[in-house]
C-alpha positions in Angstrom: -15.4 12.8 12.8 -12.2 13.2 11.2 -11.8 13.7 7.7 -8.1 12.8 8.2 -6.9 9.6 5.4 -5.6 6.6 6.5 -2.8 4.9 4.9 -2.3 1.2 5.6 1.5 0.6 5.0 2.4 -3.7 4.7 6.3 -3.6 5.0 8.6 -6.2 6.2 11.9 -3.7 6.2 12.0 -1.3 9.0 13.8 1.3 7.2 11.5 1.6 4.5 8.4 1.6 6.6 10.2 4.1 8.6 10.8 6.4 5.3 7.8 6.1 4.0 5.6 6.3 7.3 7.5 9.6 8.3 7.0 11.3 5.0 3.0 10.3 4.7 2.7 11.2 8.6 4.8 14.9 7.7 1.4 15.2 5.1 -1.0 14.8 7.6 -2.0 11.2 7.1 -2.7 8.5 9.5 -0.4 5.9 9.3 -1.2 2.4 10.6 1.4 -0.3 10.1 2.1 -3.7 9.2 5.0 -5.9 8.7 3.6 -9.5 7.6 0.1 -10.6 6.5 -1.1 -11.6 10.0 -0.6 -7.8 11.5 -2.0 -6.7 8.2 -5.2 -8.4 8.7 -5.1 -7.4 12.3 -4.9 -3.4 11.0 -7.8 -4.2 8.6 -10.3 -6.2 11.2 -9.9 -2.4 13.0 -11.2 -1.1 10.1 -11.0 -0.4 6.0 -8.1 2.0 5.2 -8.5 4.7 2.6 -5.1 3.5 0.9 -3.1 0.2 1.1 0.8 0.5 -0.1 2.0 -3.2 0.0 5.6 -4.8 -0.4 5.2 -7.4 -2.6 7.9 -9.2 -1.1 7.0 -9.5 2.9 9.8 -11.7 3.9 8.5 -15.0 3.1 4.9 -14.4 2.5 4.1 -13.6 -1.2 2.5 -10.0 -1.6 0.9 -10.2 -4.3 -1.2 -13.1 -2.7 -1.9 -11.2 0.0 -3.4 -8.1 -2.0 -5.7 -10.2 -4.3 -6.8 -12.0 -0.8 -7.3 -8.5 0.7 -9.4 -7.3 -2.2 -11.0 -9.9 -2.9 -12.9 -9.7 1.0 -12.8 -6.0 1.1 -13.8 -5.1 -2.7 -13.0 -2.2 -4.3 -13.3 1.0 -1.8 -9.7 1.7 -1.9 -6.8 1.2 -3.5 -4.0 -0.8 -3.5 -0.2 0.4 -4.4 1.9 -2.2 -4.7 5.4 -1.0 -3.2 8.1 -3.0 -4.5 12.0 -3.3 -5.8 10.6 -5.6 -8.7 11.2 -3.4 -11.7 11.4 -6.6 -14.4 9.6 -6.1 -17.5 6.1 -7.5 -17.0 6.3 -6.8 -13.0 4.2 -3.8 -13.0 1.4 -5.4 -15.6 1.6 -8.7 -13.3 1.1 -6.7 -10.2 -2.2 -4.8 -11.3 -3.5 -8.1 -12.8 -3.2 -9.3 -9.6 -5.5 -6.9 -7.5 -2.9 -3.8 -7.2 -4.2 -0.3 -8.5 -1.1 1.0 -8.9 2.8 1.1 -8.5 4.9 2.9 -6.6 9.2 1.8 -6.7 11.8 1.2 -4.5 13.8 2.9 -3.4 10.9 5.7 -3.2 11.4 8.9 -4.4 11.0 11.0 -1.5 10.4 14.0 -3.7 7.3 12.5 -5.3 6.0 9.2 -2.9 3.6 11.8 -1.1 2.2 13.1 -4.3 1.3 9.8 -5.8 -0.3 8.6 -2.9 -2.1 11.6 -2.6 -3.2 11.4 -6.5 -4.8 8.2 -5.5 -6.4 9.2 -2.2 -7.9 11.7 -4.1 -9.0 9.0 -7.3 -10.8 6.9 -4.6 -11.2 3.3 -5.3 -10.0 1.2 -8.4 -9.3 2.6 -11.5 -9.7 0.2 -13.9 
C-alpha cells in the first residue's frame, strides 16, 4: 500500500491546473484532476482524497457550493483549500464559513503553493 498523498485539484483553467498539478506532482504527490463539479464527483466516487484545492469560480458552477456539498457527504477527513483570485475583504472569512479549511491565492506563489499544501497534508482534517 502506498503511503503516497493524493491531491484532488477542481480547476476550470487549464493553465492553472497545469501549474499547480506539475508543481504538486514534482513533490511526489498524486494528482487527480477535475475541471467542473460533475468530473469532481466522478474523482471522489473513486475514492476520498487526502487534500481538495478548489477554484471557487468553476466556470459557471459556484465553488463554494460545491465544497460545502462535498463536505457536507464526505465529513471532515480532509481538507479543503479553497484556490481562488477572490482577494475582497470578507472573501477569505466567507470561504471558510462555507466549508473551506483554508486559502491558498491566485496567481499561486510557486515558491510557497507546495509548502502550504504540504502544511495541511500534514494537519489532517479540519482545523477548526
Amino acid at each position: 500500500m502506498s503511503d503516497t498523498k493524493v491531491v484532488l485539484i477542481i480547476e476550470d483553467n487549464e493553465q492553472n491546473m497545469e501549474l499547480a498539478s506539475y508543481l504538486l506532482e514534482e513533490a511526489d504527490l498524486e494528482v487527480r484532476k477535475a475541471t467542473c463539479g460533475e468530473d469532481a464527483w466522478r474523482e471522489l466516487e473513486r475514492g476520498v482524497p487526502d487534500i481538495v484545492l478548489m477554484d471557487m469560480s468553476l466556470g459557471g458552477e459556484d465553488g463554494l457550493a460545491l465544497a460545502g456539498e462535498v463536505r457536507r457527504l464526505h465529513g471532515v477527513g480532509f481538507p479543503i483549500l479553497a484556490l481562488t483570485a477572490h482577494a475582497m475583504r470578507g472573501d477569505r472569512e466567507r470561504f471558510l464559513a462555507g466549508g473551506c479549511d483554508g486559502y491558498i491565492s491566485k496567481p499561486i506563489n510557486t515558491k510557497t503553493f507546495v509548502d502550504e499544501v504540504q502544511h495541511w497534508l500534514l494537519a489532517g482534517g479540519r482545523k477548526e
